[in-house]
N, C-alpha and C positions, 0 to 999 in steps of 0.2 A: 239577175243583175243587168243581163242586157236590156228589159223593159223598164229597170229604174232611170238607166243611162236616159234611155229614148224620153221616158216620162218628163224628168228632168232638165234634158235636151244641152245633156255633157256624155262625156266619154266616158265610157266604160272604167276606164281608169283612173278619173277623178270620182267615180261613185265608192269603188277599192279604197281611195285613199281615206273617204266620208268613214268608211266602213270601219277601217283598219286604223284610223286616227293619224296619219301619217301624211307627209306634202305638205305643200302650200296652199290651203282652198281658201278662197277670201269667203267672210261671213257668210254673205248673200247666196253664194251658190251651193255653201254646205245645208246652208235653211232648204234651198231647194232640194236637195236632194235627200234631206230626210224627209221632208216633208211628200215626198213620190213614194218614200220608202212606206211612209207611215198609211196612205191614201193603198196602196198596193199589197198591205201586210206582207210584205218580204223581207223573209228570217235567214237572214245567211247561215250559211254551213257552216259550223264550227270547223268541223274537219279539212274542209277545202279552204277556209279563210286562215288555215293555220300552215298549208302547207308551204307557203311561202318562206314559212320560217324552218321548214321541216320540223315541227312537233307540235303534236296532236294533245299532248296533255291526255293521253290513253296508255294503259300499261294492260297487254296482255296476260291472262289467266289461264293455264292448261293444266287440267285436273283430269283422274280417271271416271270422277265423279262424284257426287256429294252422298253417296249410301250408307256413310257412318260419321259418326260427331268428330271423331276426328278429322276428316276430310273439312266438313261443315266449318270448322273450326278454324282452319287453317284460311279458308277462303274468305272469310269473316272475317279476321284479323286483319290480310289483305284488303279489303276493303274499308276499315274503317282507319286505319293508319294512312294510308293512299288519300281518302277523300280528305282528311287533314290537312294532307300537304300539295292538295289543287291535283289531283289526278282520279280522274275516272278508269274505272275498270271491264273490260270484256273478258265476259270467261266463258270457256269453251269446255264441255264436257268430253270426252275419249272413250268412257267404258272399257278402258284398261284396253282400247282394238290399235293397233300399231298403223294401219292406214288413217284410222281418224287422227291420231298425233299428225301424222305426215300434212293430214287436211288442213286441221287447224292452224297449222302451224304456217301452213302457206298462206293462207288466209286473212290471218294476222300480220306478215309481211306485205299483201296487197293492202291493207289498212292504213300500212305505214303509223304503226303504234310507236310509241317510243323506247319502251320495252317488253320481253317477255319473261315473264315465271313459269316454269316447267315441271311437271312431275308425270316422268315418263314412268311407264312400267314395264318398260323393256327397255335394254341398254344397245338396242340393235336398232338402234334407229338411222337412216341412211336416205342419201337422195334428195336432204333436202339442204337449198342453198340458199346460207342465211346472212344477210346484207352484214359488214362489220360496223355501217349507224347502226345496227340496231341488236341491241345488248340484250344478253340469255343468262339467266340464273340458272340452274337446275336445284330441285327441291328429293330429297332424301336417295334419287338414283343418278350413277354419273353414267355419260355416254362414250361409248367406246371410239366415236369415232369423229366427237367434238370434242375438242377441248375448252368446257364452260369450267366458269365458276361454281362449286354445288355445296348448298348445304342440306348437311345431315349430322341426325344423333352420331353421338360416339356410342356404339355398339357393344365392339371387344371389351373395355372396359365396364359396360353394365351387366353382362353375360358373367365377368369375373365375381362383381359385386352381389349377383341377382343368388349365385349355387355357395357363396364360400361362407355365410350366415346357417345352411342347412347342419340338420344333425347328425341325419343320415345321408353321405353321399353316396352309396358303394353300389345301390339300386335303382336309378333315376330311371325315368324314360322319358325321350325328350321327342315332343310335337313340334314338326317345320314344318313351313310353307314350299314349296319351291324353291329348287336351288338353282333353277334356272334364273331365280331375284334375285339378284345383287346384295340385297337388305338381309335376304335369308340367310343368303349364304355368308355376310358378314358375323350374324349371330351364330349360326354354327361354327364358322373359324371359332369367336370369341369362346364358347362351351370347351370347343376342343383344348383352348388354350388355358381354359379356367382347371378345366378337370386335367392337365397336364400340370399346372404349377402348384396344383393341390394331393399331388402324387397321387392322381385315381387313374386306375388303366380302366380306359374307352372299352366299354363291350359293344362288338361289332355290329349287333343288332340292338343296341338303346338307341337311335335316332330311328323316328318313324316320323316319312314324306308324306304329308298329306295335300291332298288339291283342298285349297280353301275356297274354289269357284264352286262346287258340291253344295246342295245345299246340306242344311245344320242337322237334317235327322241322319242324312249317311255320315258326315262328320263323326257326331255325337254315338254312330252304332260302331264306329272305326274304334273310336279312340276306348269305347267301350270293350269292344275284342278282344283290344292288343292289351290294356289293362290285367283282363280275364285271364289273359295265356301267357302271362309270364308273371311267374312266382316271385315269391318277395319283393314288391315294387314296394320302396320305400320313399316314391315322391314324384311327382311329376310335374317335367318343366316343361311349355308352352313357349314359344316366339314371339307370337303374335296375339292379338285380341280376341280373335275368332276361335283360334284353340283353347286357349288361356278363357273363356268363357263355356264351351264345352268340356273341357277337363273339368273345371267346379262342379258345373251339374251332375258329368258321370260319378266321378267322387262318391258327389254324395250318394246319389241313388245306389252305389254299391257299397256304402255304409264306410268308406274312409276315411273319413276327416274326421270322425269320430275315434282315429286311432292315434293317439299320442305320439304314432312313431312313422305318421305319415304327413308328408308336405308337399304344398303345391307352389312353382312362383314362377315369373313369365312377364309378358309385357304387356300390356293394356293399361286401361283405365275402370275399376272396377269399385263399384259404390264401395264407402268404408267401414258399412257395416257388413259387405261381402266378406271385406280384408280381417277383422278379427271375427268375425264365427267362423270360418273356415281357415284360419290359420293362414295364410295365404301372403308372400313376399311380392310385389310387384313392380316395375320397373316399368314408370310412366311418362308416357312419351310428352313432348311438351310441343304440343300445337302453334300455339298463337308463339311461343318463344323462336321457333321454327320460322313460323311467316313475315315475325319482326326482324329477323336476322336476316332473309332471303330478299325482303323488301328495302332493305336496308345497303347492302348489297349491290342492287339493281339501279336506286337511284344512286349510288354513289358513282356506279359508270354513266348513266345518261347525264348525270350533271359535269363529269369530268371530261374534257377533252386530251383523254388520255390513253394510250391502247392498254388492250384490256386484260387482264393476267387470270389464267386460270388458277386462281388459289380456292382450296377447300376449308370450310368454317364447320367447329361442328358446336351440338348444341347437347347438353348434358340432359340424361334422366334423375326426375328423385325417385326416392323409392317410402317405397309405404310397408309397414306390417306390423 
């Protein structure tokens, strides 16, 4: 800017005002000063010609990563609803590492974006201090030691929905992720409370903790074992995707789904010819409903000059079978 001014032979702050459309500039010296601009190809900063107004027309992206369609999904939605309504996106990857949130996240605050969407995978997040311009969603985990806004499925209630269809309940075995996730550990509540309102008493060993960081063959030889070593299993329920995707296979390969008085249902998203050759209930998450609601959300505080409430919005599962 400084070599337009000079080019020009005005001040630095009537080249601003050319730029920004703003002042008083009589014809003759805006000609000139585009005309430096144009002789000089100089492209101003969107970023820095916006900070004036403090917004950047950027909205922060913090994801664990894009390694499954659902992820993909969510961040997609985001973006195409966003670039709709005049706003660019930066997204930042995490790999589920608790420092990389902490990075990104400061990062994003040096940017001065207008706002952020968050999907932490840890609820221990800490240390970092986050301006009140500048507005946080949280996407399916809340944080223990901010108080955002967060949206997420309703859980307890799909958990109720997902086991009280079966015919057999009295033998399940149920696949989790970590209960050190918040999400996990909401869908085990919901189980617990399903099979409490359905008069079934919990056997102390039907939930089996699996690391879903593993890859798929220890997975798939896990869930196979514990299948193997406990008698009369008459169905098994999954959490998550990842389970709920190796339960099918083991199944099959140990010939049960071919037994009339055997069921599988869990959470994912599983082709629909998966869902009737294999008998199979599932309780599927809604992505882009999820990113439309988080995003919705978000601009509703960057547009309001309002403080900001943490209220929680949740988003329903359908179910297929």
């Amino acid at each position: 800017m400084k070599d337009v001014a000079k080019a020009a032979g005005v001040s630095i702050g009537t080249v601003s005002k050319v730029i920004n459309k703003s002042g008083n500039v009589s014809p003759k010296i805006r000609e000139r000063v585009l005309l430096a601009i144009s002789l000089l190809n100089y492209k101003p900063n969107g970023i820095a010609r916006s900070l004036k107004n403090s917004k950047t027309n950027i909205i922060g992206v913090i994801l664990p990563g894009l390694y499954d369609i659902y992820l993909m999904k969510i961040l997609n939605n985001i973006e195409k609803i966003a670039s709709a309504k005049g706003y660019k996106i930066i997204y930042c990857s995490t790999n589920g590492e608790l420092a990389k949130e902490i990075k990104s996240l400061q990062w994003l605050i040096e940017k001065r974006v207008d706002g952020i969407l968050f999907y932490p995978t840890s609820e221990e997040l800490t240390d970092v201090e986050i301006p009140p311009s500048i507005p946080v969603v949280l996407i399916e985990r809340e944080l223990k030691n901010y108080k955002f806004p967060t949206i997420m499925h309703e859980h307890v209630e799909a958990c109720r929905q997902l086991i009280e269809p079966l015919t057999q309940k009295q033998s399940l075995l149920f696949f989790h992720g970590s209960q050190n996730d918040s999400v996990e550990r909401s869908k085990i509540t919901g189980f617990f409370k399903a099979l409490e309102h359905l008069g079934i008493e919990k056997e102390s060993d039907c939930f089996k903790e699996v690391n879903v960081k593993h890859d798929r063959t220890f997975i798939a030889d896990y869930i196979k074992q514990t299948i193997s070593s406990t008698p009369k299993v008459s169905g098994v329920v999954a959490t998550n995707p990842i389970l709920l995707s190796e339960s099918i296979k083991v199944s099959e390969e140990l010939g049960l789904v071919d037994q009339t008085d055997f069921e599988i249902c869990g959470f994912g998203d599983i082709d629909p010819f998966e869902i009737r050759r294999n008998k199979i209930r599932i309780a599927k998450e809604q992505p882009n409903e999820l990113a439309r609601v988080a995003l919705s959300s978000l601009l509703d505080q960057m547009n309001k000059s309002c403080k900001v409430v943490s209220k929680n919005l949740y988003v329903t599962h359908t179910f297929q079978n």
